[in-house]
Phi, psi and omega in degrees: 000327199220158152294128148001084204256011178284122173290104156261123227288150192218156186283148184197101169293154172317298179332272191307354159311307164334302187308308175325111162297096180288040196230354170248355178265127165271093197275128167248124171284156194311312188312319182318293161342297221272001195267176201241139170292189151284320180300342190276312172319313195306276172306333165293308176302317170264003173283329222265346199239017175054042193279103180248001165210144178220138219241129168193175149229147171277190184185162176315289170333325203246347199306314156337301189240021140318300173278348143330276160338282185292354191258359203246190182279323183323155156229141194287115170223142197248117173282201145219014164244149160280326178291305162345294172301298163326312194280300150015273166310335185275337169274337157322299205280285176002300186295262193290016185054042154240145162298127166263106175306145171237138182254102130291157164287207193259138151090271182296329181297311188275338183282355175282306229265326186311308176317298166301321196261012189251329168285340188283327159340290218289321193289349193072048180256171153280052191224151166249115156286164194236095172228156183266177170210132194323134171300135172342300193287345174253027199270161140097016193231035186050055172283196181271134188067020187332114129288043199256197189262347187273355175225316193230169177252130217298292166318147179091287182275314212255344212215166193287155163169178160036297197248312157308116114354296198217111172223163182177144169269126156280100181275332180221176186274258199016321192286314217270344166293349172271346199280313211303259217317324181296317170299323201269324187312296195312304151264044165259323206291335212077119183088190193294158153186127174249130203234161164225130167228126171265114205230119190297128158017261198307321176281025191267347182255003202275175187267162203247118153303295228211152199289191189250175196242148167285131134247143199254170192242033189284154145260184181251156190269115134267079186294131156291154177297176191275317167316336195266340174277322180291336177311305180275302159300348170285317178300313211270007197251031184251015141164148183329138182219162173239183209207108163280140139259135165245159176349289174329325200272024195299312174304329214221031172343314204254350172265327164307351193255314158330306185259010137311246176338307157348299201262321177107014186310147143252168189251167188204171172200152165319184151268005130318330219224025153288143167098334189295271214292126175303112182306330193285348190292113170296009175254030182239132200268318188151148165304184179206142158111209176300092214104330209275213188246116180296353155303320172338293171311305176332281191301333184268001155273352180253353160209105184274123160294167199270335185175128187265132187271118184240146187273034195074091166180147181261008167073026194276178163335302202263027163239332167236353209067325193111344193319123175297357178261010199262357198277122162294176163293335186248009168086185169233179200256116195228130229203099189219153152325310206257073186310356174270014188265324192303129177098347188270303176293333161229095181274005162314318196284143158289131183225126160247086195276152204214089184282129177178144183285145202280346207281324176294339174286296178327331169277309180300316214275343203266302180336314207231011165273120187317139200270162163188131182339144165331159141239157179210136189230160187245115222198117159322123133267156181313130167277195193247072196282170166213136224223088171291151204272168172238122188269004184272327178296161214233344184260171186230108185291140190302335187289313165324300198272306134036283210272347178253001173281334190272351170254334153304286201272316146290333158280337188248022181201157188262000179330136148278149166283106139248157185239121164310184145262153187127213180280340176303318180262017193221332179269316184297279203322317179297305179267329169319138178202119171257198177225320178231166198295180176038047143258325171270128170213141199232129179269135190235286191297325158276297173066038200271106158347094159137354178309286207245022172255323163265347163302325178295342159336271186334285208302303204295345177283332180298315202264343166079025190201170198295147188198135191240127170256139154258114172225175181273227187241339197287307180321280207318322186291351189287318194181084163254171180245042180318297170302319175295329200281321162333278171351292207255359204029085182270157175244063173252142178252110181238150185236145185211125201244116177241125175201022187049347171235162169268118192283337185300317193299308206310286179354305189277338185294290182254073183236300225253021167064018191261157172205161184097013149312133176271111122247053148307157137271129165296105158036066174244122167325053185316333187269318170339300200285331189307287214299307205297323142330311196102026150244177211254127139204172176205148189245131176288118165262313159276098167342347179260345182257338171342273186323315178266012142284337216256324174304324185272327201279290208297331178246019185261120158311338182261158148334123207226131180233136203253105169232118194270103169282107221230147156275116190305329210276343196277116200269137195304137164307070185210014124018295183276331149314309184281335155335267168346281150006297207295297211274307171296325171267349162079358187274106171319130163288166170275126160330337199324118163295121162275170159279181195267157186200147180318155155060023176219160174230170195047000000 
């Protein structure tokens, strides 16, 4: 990608010595050579931590170990945002299961990038950023970009907590053999982990005393004791129980879908957790949450389980609401990585919490769950809506484009699927149906503009394969990565649901009956910008063009942007959001009729 930036040391005669400002020059001895720098230590350890892309932008601060880097086996991709690069990485590792890197400079590098790396917190990802930071000797003197405790604070960015797994400045080469065993110990670990390591200008160039340790990265299995799986066969066999599935539950498909059927449970999933449990199953109830489906509500007023087996999900707003109907009577059984999760979003509820990687739990409990004959049950399902197209309308209603979306690209294509946040992720998760896991991806916890518009890069580069964002127009004017995709001839897809405003906001102000809020947009022309880049689009005005843009998006190798001009008046499957809204602000709703949605009735 870059030249060879290894300096090799020249026979240098008296004369020409002379020549020399010997006050910038470092004469190196032949042993001094043969020693490893930190930034070259650097870059081995991660490839050694099984780090195969490092997604950044560079800058003067990093350069040392930009060219470490870029000289190594990792391959290097230069973004054009550090926030970008985050949301990237983070879907880089989802697509392809490996830790991923982020490079930043000093000072604006690391403070862009906090955003993408506080959702990779959230999201449960696998990455170590990488940033410089003004050398010691220069702290406190206004250097360029200062990065010290004299500009930014030290908690927090610098140090483990929150945002960080792991953070740590690196002051001597001496450090890095505890930083290697401390990183591989991290990701080894079960669930997320984020790292910071900051490593000042001048030491990105001093020398290594001594090599890195070997470490392995396998992770490790949390498994519960039998008691504790007898335990959980006690609860559930006390009367129909339901099966929540979540994100955590990613892994473990084929056991969840077995004690389905065992039991006769029914299932429901977050809106992280479409496709593991088959949408198409007839024990599948419906999404929950942000987006989901009103069957949900359906089955639970009309076959209330007695106590719900919940899966890897924290149970949060855009997955429950908080809603009291969603709590069976005897509460739930909850099997989550994370022992602080269980009990938190409702902590009211009888809860029997269960720290366990979910697919290991789903193995011990299927050993000692008693066999019984099929069952076979009769269960609410989602419907299936169908929207005849209009050939008169000059706008393209989003259920419309929905619906072609769900037969191009997901029946018809192995393409990933991300949904922006907003109404982009409230149309996909609602009208969208997957069959297998890790087709669908959604940001929940964070939930940030600019996620998934610079994540479809990532994804598509992890997988080495086609990867499609549906988004709005607002995610796009904030912060793609159009141009990195150019770059690298990534086989990213962006659908940009254009409706000139951020329509979740226009929508929700008036659902909560409030006015005189702006979120217009000025106009914009999206194939302009794609073509103006070095990518390939074309814009849907009509519904009838609809199919032979997206046939086309699907079979073009370049970067390819669809931008589908919608009608704004058709209101988003987002109710139980605007619900929410309602109750935390104390704000009377507007009467306004929606179409149905979880959690909300009539």
């Amino acid at each position: 990608m870059t030249q060879n930036s290894t300096q090799k040391t020249a026979s240098i005669t008296t004369d020409s010595r002379q020549a020399l400002d010997l006050t910038t020059f470092e004469y190196q001895s032949p042993d001094e050579e043969k020693q490893e720098s930190v930034a070259g230590a650097i870059a081995k350890m991660l490839e050694n931590l099984g780090i195969a892309y490092a997604f950044g932008v560079p800058g003067g601060a990093m350069a040392s170990l930009w060219g470490a880097m870029s000289n190594s086996d990792l391959a290097v991709i230069h973004f054009r945002h550090e926030g970008g690069a985050a949301f990237a990485a983070t879907e880089a590792y989802f697509a392809g299961g490996s830790p991923v890197a982020v490079f930043t400079t000093a000072g604006p590098g690391i403070t862009n990038s906090l955003t993408g790396l506080f959702a990779a917190r959230g999201e449960g990802a696998k990455i170590i950023l990488l940033s410089a930071c003004t050398s010691a000797s220069q702290r406190g003197r206004w250097a360029i970009q200062e990065t010290s405790a004299f500009t930014l604070p030290s908690s927090g960015i610098f140090t483990s907590g929150t945002l960080f797994n792991f953070a740590a400045i690196v002051e001597s080469a001496d450090q890095l053999p505890q930083i290697s065993r401390k990183l591989a110990l991290g990701l080894s670990q079960p669930g997320g982990f984020i790292a910071h390591l900051s490593i000042p200008t001048g030491i990105q160039t001093t020398k290594l005393n001594t090599s890195l340790p070997e470490v392995s990265v396998a992770e490790t299995c949390s498994t519960p004791n039998e008691e504790t799986i007898a335990k959980c066969v006690q609860l559930l066999s006390e009367g129909r129980f339901a099966i929540w599935v979540g994100f955590g539950a990613r892994g473990a498909a084929d056991e969840i879908r077995q004690l389905a059927e065992r039991t006769g449970a029914a299932v429901m999933c977050s809106p992280r957790g479409k496709g593991i449990f088959p949408e198409n199953h007839p024990q599948f109830v419906g999404v929950t949450g942000l987006g989901g489906h009103g069957s949900v509500m359906q089955y639970l007023r009309e076959q209330p389980p007695v106590r719900t087996l919940v899966l890897g999900t924290r149970l949060g707003e855009p997955t429950s609401f908080w809603s009291e109907a969603m709590v069976p009577p005897r509460g739930f059984v909850h099997v989550d990585i994370d022992p602080e999760v269980p009990g938190v979003a409702f902590p009211h509820a009888e809860t029997f919490p269960v720290q366990s990687d979910v697919k290991a739990f789903l193995k011990a409990l299927l050993k000692q769950f008693p066999k019984r004959p099929a069952i076979t049950v009769s269960l609410p399902n989602p419907d299936i809506e169908v929207v005849a197209k209009d050939t008169v309308s000059k706008l393209v209603r989003p259920a419309v484009l929905m619906d072609a979306i769900q037969r191009i690209i997901v029946e018809g294509s192995d393409a990933l699927v991300l949904a922006e946040s907003g109404n982009s992720f409230t149309w996909s998760t609602h009208m969208l149906r997957f069959t297998q896991p890790n087709r669908y991806r959604v940001s929940t916890g964070v939930g940030s503009m600019g996620h998934t518009v610079t994540g479809v890069v990532g994804a598509a580069i992890a997988r080495e394969g086609k990867a499609v964002a549906i988004v709005g127009d607002g995610s796009m004017l904030m912060n793609n990565e159009i141009s990195t995709a150019v770059k690298y001839r990534v086989a990213a897809v962006w659908v940009v649901l254009n409706d000139a405003r951020y329509n979740m906001c226009h929508q929700g102000m008036a659902m909560l009956g409030m006015t005189g809020a702006d979120a217009l947009l000025p106009p914009t022309d999206f194939v302009a910008i794609a073509r103006g880049m070095g990518a390939d689009g074309i814009r849907v005005q009509s519904e009838s063009e609809i199919e032979a843009a997206l046939e086309r998006a699907i079979a073009s190798t370049n970067p390819f942007v669809i931008d589908v001009i919608i009608d704004p008046n058709c209101p988003a499957p987002s109710q139980g959001r605007n619900k929410s809204l309602l109750v935390a602000q104390g704000v009377k709703s507007n009467p306004a009729k929606q179409i149905s949605f979880p959690l909300v009735e009539g």
